[in-house]
TIKOL-903544 format. One line per 4 residues: number of its first residue (from 1); their letters; for each residue x, y, z of N, C-alpha, C, O. Coordinates in steps of 0.2 Angstrom, whole numbers. Example, Ala and Ser with C-alpha at 12.3 -4.5 7.8 and 13.67 -1.06 7.14 Angstrom:
// TIKOL-903544
1	as	66/-28/39/62/-22/39/66/-16/39/71/-17/42 ~ 64/-11/35/68/-5/36/64/0/39/67/6/40
This chain:
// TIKOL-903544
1	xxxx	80/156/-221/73/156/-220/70/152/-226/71/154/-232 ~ 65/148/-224/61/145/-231/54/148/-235/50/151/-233 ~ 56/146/-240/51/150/-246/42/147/-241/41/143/-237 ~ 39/154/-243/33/156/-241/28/156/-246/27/162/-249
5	xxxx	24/150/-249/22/150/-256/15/154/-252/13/153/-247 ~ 13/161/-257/6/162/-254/1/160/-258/2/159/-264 ~ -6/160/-253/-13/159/-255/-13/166/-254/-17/166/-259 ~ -12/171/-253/-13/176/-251/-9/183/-252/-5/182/-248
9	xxxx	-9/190/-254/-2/195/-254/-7/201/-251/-12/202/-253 ~ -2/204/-246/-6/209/-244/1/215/-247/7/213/-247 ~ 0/220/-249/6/225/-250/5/231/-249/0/233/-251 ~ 9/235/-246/10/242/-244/9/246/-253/12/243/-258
13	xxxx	6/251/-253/6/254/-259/14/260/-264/17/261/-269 ~ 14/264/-256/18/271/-260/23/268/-258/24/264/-253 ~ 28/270/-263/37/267/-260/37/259/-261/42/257/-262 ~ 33/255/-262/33/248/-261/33/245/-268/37/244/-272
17	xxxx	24/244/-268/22/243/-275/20/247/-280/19/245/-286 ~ 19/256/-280/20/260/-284/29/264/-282/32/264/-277 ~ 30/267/-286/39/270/-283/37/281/-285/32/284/-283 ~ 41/282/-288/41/289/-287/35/292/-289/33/291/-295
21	xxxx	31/297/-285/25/300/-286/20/296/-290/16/298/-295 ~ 22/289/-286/16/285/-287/16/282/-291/10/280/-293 ~ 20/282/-296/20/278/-304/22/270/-302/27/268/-299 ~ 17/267/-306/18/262/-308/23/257/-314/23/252/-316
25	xxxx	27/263/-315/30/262/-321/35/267/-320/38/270/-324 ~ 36/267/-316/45/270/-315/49/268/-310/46/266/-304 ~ 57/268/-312/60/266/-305/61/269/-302/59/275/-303 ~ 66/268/-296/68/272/-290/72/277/-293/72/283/-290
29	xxxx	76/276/-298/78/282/-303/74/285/-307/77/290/-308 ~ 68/284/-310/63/286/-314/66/285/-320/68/289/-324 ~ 67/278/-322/68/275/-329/62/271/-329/59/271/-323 ~ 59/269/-334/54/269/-337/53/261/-336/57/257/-340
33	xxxx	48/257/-332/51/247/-335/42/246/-332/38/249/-329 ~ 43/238/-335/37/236/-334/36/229/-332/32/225/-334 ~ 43/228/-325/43/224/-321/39/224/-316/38/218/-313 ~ 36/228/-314/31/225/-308/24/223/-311/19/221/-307
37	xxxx	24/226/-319/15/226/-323/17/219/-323/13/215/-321 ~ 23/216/-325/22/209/-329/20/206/-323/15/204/-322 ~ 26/206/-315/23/203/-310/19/203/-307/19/199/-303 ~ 14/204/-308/7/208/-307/2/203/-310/-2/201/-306
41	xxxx	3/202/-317/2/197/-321/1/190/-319/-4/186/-319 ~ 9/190/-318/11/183/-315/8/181/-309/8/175/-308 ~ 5/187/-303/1/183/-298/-6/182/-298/-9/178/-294 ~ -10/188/-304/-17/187/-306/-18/177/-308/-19/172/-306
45	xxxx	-14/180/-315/-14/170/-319/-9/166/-312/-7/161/-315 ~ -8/166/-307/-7/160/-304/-14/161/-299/-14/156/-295 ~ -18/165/-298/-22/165/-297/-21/166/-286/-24/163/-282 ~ -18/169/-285/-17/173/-280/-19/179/-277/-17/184/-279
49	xxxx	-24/179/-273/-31/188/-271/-23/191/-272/-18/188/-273 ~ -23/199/-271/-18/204/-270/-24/208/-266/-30/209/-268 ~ -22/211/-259/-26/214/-254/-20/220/-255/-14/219/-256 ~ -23/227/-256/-17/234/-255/-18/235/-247/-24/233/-245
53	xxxx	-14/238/-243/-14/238/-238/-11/245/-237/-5/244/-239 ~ -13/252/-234/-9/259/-239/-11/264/-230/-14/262/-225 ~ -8/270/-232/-10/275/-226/-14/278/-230/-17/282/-226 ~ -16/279/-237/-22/281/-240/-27/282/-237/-27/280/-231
57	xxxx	-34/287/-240/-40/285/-237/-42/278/-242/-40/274/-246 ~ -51/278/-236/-54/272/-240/-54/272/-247/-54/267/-251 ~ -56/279/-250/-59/280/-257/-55/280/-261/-55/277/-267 ~ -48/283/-257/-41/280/-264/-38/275/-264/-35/274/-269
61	xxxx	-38/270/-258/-37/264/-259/-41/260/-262/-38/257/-267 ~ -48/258/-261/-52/254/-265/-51/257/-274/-50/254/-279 ~ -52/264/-274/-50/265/-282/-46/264/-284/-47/262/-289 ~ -36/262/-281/-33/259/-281/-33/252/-282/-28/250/-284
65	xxxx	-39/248/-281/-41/241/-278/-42/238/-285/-38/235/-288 ~ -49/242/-289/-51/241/-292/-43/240/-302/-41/236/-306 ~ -39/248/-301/-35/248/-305/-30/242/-306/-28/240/-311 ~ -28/241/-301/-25/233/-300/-26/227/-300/-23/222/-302
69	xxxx	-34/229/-299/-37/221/-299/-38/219/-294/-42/214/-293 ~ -36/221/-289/-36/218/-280/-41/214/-278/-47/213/-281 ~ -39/212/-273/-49/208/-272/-51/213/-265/-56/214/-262 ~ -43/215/-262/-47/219/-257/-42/224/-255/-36/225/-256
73	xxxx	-46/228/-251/-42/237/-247/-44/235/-239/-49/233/-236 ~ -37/239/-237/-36/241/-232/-33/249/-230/-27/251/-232 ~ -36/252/-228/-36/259/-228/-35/261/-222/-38/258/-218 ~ -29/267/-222/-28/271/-216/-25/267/-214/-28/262/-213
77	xxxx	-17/266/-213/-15/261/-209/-17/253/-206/-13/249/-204 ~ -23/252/-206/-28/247/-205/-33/248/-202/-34/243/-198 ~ -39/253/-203/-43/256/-199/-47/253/-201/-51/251/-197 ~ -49/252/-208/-53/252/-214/-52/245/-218/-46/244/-221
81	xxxx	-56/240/-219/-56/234/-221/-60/231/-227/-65/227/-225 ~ -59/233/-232/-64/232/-238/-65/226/-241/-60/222/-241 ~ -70/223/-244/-69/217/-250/-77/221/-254/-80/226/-252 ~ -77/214/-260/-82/213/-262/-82/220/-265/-87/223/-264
85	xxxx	-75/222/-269/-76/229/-274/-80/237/-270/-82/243/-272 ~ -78/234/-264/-80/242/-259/-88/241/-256/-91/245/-252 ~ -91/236/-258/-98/235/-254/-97/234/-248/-101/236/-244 ~ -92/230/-245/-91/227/-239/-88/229/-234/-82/227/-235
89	xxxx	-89/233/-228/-82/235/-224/-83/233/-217/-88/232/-213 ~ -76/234/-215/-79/234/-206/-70/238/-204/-65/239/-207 ~ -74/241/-199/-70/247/-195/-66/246/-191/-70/241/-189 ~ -59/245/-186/-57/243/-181/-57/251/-179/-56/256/-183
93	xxxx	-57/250/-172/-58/258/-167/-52/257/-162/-49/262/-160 ~ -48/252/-159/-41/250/-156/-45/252/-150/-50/250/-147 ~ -41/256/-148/-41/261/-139/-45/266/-140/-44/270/-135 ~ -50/269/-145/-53/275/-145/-57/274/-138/-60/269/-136
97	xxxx	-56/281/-135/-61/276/-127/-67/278/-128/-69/282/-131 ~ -71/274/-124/-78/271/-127/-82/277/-125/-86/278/-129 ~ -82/282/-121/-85/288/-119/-87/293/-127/-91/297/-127 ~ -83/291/-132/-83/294/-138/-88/291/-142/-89/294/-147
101	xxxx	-90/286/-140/-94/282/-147/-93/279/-151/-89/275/-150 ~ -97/281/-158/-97/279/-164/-91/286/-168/-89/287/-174 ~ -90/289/-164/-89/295/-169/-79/296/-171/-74/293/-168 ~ -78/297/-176/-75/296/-178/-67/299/-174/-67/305/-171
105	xxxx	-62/295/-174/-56/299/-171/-52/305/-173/-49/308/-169 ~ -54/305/-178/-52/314/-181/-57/318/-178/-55/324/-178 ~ -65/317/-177/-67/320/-175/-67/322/-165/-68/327/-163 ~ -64/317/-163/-63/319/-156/-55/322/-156/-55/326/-152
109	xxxx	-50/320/-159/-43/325/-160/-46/332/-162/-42/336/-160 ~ -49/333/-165/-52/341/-167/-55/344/-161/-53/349/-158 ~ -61/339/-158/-62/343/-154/-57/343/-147/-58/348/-145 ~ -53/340/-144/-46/341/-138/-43/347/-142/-41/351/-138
113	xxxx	-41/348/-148/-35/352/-151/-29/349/-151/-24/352/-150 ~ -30/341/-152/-23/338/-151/-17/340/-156/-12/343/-155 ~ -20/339/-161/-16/339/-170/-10/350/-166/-4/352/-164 ~ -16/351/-165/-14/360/-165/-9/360/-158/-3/361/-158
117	xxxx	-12/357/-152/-6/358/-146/0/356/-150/4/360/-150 ~ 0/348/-153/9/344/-156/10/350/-158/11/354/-155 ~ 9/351/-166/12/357/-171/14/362/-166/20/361/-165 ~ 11/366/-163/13/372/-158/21/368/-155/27/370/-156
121	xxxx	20/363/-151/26/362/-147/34/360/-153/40/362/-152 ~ 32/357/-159/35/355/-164/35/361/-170/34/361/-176 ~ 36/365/-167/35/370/-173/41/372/-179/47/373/-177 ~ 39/371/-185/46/369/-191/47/363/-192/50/361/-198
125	xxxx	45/358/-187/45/352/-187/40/345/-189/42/340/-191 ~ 35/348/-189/28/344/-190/21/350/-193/20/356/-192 ~ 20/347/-196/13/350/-202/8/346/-203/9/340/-201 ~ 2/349/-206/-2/344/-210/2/341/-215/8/343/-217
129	xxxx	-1/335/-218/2/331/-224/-5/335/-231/-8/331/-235 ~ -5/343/-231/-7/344/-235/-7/344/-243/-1/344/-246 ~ -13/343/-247/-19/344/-247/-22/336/-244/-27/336/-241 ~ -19/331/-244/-21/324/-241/-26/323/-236/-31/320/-236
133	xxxx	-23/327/-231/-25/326/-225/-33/326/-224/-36/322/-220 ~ -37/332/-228/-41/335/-226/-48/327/-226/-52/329/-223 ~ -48/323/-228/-52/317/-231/-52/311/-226/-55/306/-227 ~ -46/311/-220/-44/307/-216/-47/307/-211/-48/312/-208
137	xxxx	-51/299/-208/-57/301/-203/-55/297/-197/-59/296/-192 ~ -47/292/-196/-48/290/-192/-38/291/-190/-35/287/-186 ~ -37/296/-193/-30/298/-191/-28/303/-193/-29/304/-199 ~ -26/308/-188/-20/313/-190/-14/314/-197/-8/314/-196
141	xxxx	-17/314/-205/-11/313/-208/-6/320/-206/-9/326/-207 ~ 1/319/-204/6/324/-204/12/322/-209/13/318/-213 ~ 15/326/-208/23/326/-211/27/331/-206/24/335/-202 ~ 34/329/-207/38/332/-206/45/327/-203/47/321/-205
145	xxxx	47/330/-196/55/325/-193/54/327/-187/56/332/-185 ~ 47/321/-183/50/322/-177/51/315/-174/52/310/-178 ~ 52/313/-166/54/306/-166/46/304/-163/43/305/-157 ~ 45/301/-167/38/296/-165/37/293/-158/32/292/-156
149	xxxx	44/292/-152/45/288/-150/44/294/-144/41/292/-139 ~ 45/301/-144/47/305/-138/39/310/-141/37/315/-137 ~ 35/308/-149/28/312/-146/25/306/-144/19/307/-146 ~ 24/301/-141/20/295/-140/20/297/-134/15/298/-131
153	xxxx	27/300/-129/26/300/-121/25/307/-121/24/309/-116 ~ 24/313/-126/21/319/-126/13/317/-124/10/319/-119 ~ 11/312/-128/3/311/-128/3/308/-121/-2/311/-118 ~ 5/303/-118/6/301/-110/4/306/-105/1/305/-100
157	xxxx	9/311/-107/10/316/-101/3/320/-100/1/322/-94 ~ -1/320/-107/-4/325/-106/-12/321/-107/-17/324/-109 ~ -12/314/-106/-19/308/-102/-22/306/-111/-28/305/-112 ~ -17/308/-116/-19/305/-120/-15/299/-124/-13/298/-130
161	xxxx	-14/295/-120/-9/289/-121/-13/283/-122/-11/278/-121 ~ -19/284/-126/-25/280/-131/-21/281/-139/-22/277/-144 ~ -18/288/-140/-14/291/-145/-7/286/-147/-3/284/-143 ~ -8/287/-154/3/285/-155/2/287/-163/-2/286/-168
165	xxxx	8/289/-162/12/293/-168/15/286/-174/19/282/-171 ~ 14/286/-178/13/280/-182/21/285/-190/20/289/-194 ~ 27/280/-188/30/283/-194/29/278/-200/31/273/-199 ~ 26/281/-207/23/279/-213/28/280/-218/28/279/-224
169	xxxx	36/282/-214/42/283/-221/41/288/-224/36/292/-225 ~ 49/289/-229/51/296/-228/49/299/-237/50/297/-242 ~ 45/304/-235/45/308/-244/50/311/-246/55/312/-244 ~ 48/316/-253/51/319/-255/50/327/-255/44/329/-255
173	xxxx	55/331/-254/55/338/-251/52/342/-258/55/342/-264 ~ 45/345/-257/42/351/-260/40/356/-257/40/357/-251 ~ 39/361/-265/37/368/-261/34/370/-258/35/376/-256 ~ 27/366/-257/21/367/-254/23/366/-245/18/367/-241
177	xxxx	29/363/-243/31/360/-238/32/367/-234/35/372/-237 ~ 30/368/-225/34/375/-223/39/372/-219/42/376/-216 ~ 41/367/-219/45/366/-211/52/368/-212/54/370/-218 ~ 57/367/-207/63/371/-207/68/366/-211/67/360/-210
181	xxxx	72/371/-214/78/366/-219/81/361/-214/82/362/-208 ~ 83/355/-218/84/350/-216/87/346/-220/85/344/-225 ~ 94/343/-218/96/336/-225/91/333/-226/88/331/-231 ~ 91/330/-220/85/321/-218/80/323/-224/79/329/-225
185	xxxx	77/318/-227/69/323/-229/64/320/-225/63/314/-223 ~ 60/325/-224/55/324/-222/51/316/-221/53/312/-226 ~ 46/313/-216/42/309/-214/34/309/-216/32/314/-219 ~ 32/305/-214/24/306/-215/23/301/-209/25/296/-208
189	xxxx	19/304/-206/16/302/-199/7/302/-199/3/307/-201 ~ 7/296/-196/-3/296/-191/-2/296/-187/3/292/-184 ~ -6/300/-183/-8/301/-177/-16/296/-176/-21/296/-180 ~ -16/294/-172/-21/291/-173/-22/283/-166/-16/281/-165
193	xxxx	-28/281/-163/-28/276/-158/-24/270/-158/-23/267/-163 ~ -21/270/-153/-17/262/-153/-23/257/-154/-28/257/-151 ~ -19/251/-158/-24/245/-157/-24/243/-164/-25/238/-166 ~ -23/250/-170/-27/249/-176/-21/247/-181/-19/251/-186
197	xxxx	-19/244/-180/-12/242/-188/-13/239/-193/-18/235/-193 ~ -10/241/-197/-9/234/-204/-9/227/-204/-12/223/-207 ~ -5/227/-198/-7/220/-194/-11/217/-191/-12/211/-191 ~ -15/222/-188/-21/218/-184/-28/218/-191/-33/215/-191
201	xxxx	-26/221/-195/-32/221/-200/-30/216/-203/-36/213/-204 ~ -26/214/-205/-22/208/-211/-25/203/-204/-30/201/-206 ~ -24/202/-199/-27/196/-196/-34/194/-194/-36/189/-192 ~ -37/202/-195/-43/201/-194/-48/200/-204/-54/199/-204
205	xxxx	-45/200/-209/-46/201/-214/-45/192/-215/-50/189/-217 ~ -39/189/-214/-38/183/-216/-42/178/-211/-42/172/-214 ~ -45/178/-203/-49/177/-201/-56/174/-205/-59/169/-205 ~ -57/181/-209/-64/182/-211/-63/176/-217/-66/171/-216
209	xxxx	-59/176/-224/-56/171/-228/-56/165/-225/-57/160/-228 ~ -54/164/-218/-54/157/-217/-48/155/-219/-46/150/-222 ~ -44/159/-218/-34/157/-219/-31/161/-214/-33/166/-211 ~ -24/157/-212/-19/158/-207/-14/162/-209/-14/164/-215
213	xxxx	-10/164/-206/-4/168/-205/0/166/-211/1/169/-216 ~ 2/158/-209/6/154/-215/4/154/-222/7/151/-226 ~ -3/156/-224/-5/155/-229/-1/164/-232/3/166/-237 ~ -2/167/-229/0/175/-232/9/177/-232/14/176/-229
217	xxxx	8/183/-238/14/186/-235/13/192/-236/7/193/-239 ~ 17/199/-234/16/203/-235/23/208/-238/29/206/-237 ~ 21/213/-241/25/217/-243/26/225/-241/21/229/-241 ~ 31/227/-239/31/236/-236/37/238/-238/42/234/-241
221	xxxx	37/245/-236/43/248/-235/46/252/-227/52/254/-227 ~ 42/253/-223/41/256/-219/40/254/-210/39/248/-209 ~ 41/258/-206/42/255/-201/35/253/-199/35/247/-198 ~ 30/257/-199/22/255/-201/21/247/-202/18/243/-199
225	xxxx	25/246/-206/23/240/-211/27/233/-208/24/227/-209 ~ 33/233/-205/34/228/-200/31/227/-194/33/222/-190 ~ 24/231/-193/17/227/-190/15/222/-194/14/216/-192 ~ 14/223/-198/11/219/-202/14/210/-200/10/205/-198
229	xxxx	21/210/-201/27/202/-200/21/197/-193/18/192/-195 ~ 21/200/-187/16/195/-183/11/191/-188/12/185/-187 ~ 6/194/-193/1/194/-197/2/188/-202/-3/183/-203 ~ 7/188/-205/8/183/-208/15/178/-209/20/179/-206
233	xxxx	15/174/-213/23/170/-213/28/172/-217/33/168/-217 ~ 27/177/-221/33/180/-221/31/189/-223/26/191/-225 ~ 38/192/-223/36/199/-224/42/202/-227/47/203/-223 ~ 41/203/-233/45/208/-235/46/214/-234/40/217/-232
237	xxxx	53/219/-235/54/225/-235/58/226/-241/63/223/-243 ~ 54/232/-245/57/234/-251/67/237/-249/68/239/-243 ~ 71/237/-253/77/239/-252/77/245/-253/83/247/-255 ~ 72/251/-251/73/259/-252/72/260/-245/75/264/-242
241	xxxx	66/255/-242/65/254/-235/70/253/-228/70/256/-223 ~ 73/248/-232/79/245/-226/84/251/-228/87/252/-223 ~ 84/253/-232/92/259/-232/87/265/-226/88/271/-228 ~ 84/265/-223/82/271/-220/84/272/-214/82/268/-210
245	xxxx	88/278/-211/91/276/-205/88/272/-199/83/275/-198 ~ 90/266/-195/87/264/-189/83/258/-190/81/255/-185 ~ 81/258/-198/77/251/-201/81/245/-201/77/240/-200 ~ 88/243/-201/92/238/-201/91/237/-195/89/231/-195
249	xxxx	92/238/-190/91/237/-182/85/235/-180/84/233/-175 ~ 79/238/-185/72/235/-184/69/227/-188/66/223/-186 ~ 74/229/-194/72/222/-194/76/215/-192/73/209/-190 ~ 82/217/-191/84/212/-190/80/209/-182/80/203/-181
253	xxxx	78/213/-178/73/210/-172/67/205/-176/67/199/-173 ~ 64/206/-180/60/202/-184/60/196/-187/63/197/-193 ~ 59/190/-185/60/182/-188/58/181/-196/61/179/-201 ~ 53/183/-196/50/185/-204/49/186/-208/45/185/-213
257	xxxx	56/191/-208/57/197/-211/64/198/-219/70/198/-217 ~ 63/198/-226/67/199/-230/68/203/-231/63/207/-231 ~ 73/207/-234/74/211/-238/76/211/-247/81/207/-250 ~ 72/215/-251/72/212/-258/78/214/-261/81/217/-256
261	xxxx	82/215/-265/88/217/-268/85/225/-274/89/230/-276 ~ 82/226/-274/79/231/-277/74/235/-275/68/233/-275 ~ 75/243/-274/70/246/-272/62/247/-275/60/245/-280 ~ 59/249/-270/49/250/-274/49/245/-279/51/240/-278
265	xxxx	47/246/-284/43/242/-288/47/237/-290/46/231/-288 ~ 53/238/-294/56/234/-295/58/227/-287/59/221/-288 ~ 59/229/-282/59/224/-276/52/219/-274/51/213/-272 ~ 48/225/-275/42/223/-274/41/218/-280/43/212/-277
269	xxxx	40/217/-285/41/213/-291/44/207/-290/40/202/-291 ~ 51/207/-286/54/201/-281/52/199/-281/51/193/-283 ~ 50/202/-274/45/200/-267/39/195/-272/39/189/-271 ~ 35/197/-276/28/194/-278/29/188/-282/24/183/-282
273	xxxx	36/186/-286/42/180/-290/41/174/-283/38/169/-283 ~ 43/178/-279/47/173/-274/41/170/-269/42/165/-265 ~ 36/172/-270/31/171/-267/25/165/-270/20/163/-267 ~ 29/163/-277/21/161/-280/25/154/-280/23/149/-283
């Protein structure tokens, strides 16, 4: 595949361009380096926007925006599309059905008892992704290990197939977690309207810019985040990403798609070299 100089970097946040419990200064082993600040550097001075693109909310990714330098946030999956240091947004709603309004999708999952029927059916299996969750207004934040693929036709069966289970990649097991022992570790999942990706945000953000697909790249780790590849002309996936089971058979489906030689930050660091 040929180099993809960008005008443009969109990147996934947790697992990508920050690594364990979000530090931007440690590696996937938690040694200490200051290979992604230099990188970092190296794309401000070659003068390329950096857009974060995260399952966060709005308010911790734009604050995120600002600590990096970013020129822009996309928040929740891609729900949420910031510039202009947080002055500027516009909303994507995907399938929400229009019977519902302006009102937000978390507030119509509350009122059906979507989030409460899944957990009941998945019990040990599926949780809130608390304390995070409670701030989230246009997706179900969860955790646990179920298969995305078999709650999508749960939601079908019972006329809520406007719904899909979004896998955002796997964390690390704490005590605050209740679900049943397990090797796998745990996931983090949105529930939340089809229609609304990383990807459809990255196309509708670079629209607005007045730039193409071939101008951009992006970076992730996650199966989430190979929405993104449509979006632009190339797409990285960090190496902590691609070891995850069932991700090598995803990406290799994707024409656009690299893998960096080193996991989160230090891959990501790669990924932003190879780019400029």
């Amino acid at each position: 595949m040929g180099a993809v100089r960008a005008r443009i970097i969109y990147t996934d946040l947790d697992g990508t361009m920050v690594g364990p419990r979000g530090s931007f200064w440690h590696t996937a082993g938690r040694e200490l380096t200051d290979g992604p600040a230099a990188a970092l550097l190296e794309l401000h001075r070659a003068g390329v926007p950096l857009v974060l693109v995260s399952g966060r909310t709005y308010d911790q990714v734009v604050e995120a925006a600002r600590i990096f330098a970013a020129d822009g946030a996309i928040a929740e999956l891609g729900a949420t599309i910031s510039w202009g240091g947080g002055r500027n947004t516009h909303r994507l709603t995907g399938e929400l059905p229009a019977e519902f309004g302006d009102r937000t999708p978390m507030s119509v999952m509350a009122e059906l008892g979507v989030v409460e029927r899944l957990m009941a059916d998945n019990a040990g299996r599926l949780e809130w992704h608390a304390p995070w969750h409670r701030t989230h207004e246009t997706d179900a934040l969860l955790r646990g290990r179920v298969d995305a693929l078999a709650v999508d036709a749960w939601l079908a069966e019972r006329g809520l197939g406007w719904l899909t289970l979004k896998d955002n990649g796997a964390i690390l097991t704490t005590s605050r977690m209740t679900l049943d022992a397990d090797p796998q570790p745990p996931r983090v999942y949105h529930l939340m309207p089809r229609g609304i990706s990383k990807g459809a945000a990255i196309a509708w953000d670079l629209e607005r810019r007045g730039l193409t697909a071939e101008d951009a790249v992006a970076i992730g780790d996650s199966v989430s985040d190979l929405e993104m590849a449509p979006a632009v002309g190339r797409l990285w996936i960090t190496a902590n990403g691609a070891a995850v089971d069932g991700m090598p058979g995803l990406i290799e489906a994707v024409p656009n798609v690299d893998v960096t030689a080193a996991p989160m930050g230090e891959g990501w660091a790669q990924a932003v070299r190879a780019s400029l």
